[in-house]
N, C-alpha and C positions, 0 to 999 in steps of 0.2 A: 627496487621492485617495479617492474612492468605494471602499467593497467589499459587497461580497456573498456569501453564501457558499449553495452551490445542494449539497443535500441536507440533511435534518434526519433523518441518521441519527446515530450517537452522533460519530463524528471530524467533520462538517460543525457538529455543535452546539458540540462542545467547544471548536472555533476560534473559532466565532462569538463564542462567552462572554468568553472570553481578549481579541479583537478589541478589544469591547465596551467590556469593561473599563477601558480606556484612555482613553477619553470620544469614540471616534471612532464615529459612526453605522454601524451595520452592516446589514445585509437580511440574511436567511436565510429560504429559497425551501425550502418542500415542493410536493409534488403532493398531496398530500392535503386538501382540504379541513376535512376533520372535526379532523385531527392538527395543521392551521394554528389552528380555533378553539382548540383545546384550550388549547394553546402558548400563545395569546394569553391565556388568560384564569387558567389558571396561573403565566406565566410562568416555564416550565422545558418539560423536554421529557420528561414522564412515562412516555413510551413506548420511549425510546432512551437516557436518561440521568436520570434519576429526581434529586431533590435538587440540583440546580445551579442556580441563580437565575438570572433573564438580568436582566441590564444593564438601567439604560432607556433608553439608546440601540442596546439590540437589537430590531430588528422584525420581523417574520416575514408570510409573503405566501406565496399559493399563486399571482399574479400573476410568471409570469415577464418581463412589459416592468417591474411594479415591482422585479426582482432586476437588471436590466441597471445596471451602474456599469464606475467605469473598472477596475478588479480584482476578477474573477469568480475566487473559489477553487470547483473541481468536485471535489465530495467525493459523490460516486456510483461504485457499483460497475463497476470495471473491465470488466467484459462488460457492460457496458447503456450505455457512455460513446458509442460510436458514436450509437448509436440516438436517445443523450440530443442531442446534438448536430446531427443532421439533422431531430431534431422541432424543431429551436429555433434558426432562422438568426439571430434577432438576436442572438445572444450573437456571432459575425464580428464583427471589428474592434472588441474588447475585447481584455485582458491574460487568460488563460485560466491558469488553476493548476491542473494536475491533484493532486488530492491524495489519489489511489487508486493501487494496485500490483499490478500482474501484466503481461501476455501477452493479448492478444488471441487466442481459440483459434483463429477463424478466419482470422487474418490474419499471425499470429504478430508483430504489432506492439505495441509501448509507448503510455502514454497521451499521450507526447509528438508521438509518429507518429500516432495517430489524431484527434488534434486538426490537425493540420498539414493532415492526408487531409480532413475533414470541413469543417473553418474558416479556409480559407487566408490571409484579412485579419486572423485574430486574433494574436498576439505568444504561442506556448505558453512554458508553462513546467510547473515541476514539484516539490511540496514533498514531500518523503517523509523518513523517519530515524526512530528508535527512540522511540517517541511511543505512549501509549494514551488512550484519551479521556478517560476518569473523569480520568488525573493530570492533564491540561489544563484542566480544566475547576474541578478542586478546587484552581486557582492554582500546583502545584508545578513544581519546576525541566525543563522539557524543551528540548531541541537538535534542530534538523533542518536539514535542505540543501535551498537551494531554486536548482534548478538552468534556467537560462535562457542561449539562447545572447550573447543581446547583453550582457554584462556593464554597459550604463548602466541597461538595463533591469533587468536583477538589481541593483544597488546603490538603485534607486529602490524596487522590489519587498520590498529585506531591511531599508530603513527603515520601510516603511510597516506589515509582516507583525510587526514586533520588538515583542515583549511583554514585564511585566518577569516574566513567566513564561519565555517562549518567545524560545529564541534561534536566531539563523537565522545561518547560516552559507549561502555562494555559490558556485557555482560555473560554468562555461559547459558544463562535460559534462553533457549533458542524456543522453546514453543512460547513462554510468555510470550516473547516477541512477536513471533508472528500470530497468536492471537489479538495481541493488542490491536494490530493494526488491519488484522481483518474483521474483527468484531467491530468498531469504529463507526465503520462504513455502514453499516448495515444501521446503526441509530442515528448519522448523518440524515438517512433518509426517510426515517422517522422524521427526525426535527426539522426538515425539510418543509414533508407533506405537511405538520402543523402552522408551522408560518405560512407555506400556501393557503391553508385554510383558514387562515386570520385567527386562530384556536388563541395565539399571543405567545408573548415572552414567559409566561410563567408555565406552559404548557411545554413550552421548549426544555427550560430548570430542569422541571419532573422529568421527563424522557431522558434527557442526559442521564440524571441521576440513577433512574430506575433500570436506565441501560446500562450504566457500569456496572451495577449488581449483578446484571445478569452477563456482563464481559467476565466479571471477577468469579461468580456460578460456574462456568463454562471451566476459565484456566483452571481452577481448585479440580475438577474432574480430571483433566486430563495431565496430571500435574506441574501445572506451574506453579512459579512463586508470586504471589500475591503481592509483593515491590512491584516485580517487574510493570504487573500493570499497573501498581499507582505513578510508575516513571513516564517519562516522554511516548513509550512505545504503547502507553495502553489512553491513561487520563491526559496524560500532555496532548495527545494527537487528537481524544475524541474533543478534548476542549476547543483543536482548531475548527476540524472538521464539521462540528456542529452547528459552527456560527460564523461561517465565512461563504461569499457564492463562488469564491475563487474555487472552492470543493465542486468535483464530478455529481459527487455521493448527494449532497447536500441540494443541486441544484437540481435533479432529477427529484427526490423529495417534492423539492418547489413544485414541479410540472407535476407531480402526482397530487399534491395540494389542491392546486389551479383545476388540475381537470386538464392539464395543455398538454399536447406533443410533444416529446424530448427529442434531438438529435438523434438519430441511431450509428452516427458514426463515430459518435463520443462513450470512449471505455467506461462503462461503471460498474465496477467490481461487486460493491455494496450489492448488487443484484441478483447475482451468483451464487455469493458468499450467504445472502439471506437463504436462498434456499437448501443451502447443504450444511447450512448451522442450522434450520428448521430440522431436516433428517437428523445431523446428527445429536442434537439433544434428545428426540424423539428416542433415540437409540438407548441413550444412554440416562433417559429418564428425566431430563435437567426441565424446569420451570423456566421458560423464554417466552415470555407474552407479545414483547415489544416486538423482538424477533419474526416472531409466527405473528404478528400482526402489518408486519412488513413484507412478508413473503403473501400475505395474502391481498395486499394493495398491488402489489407486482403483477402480482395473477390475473387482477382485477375481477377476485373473490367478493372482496370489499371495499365498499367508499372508507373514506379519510371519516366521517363523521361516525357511523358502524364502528370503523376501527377504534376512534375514540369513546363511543362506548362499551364497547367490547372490553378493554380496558379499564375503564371507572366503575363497570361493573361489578368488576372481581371481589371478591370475599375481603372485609376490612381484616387487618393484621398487618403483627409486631415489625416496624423497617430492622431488616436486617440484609446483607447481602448473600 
């Protein structure tokens, strides 16, 4: 089985590397011309992932008919997946991996859904789970779900993707999946803005907690299985993401805590994702406080303290998810 892996930002690299490793040929597809030389003649990716060696059976190409194989992993940002996909109908009728997480703002759809919407001959799927680039790429142990409805296709998929870094675990719920791992995001930066705000560790606890409830709220509506997100791709990932700075999600939080400046040329999905899970619970009726108290720190509706009472104000009642 052919792969390819289409971005050479830091997670499209770090696969690749891990891929590679194995002695299996891989592609890895930028748009940039300059950032394809570089890559080539460094052999690392100085620009997204500094120090990690590629393989020499990793290749790299700004040539997207040379990243066409039979397993395209799409490791580009969740709001440009559309986009990326209507510029590029050869990729149709390929195995599609999205290996991005959120919400589509204006569709309120997953990367699963918008592959389906965009590439109907292709087989989507979807690898997401508690994973950072640097430890994939520095060899160490990481877990993730790679979630595809046809399960012969998933068991073909979790041989070919299995590294002896990286272990993949299957599943056929494809919306768990990709809710897990875009709902996440959005309570990263919750638990963010509270350690910015010196609110403490036990403030962080409850937000986790209160936010998988309302991760697990969310999948029950639009029917997922309720495993899926207690596995890697819902609790495993928000466990990273909540308490590491390695996290995009998690670090913006910080700078919304702080009151400070974030990077604007640093992806955070969680931002997106807040506000088109705001709409779409509003839609469909769902209780997301933490959510709708994230989307409106984003807006800069509300300070981090507001927010925090906003929330301890709510009506006492029975925990349940």
């Amino acid at each position: 089985m052919s792969i390819s892996v289409i971005g050479a930002g830091a997670f499209g690299t770090a696969l690749a590397i891990s891929l590679a490793r194995t002695g299996t040929p891989v592609t890895l597809w930028a748009r940039d011309r300059d950032h394809v030389a570089e890559m080539a003649a460094a052999r690392e990716n100085t620009r997204r992932l500094p120090d990690a060696a590629f393989p020499d059976t990793l290749h790299v190409t700004h040539d997207i008919n040379a990243a066409l194989a039979d397993t395209i992993l799409l490791a580009v940002p969740m709001q440009k997946l559309r986009g990326f996909l209507r510029e590029n109908p050869a990729l149709n009728h390929h195995t599609l991996v999205a290996c991005c997480k959120g919400v589509e703002l204006d569709t309120e759809l997953g990367p699963v859904a918008v592959i389906r919407d965009c590439a109907a001959d292709a087989t989507p799927a979807i690898l997401t789970g508690p994973s950072f680039a640097a430890d994939i790429a520095r060899g160490l142990p990481t877990a993730l779900t790679l979630a595809v409805e046809d399960d012969s296709v998933g068991q073909q998929l979790q041989q070919a993707l299995t590294t002896p870094n990286l272990r993949i675990y299957r599943t056929t719920d494809t919306t768990g999946a990709e809710l897990g791992g875009a709902l996440k995001n959005v309570i990263a930066i919750a638990c963010g803005a509270a350690m910015g705000a010196n609110l403490g560790e036990s403030a962080r606890a409850a937000l986790m907690t209160r936010g998988y409830a309302e991760m697990q709220r969310m999948a029950r509506a639009l029917g997922a299985r309720p495993d899926t997100l207690a596995g890697l791709s819902g609790f495993g990932d928000l466990t990273l993401t909540c308490t590491s700075v390695q996290s995009r999600n998690y670090r913006f939080g910080l700078s919304l805590g702080r009151n400070e400046a974030f990077d604007p040329n640093v992806t955070v999905e969680g931002a997106a994702t807040a506000r088109a899970v705001t709409a779409r619970a509003a839609h469909l009726e769902i209780d997301m406080p933490i959510t709708q108290a994230v989307t409106a720190l984003i807006d800069g509706k509300l300070a981090i303290t507001q927010a925090m009472e906003l929330l301890l104000s709510r009506p006492p009642k029975e925990e349940h998810p």
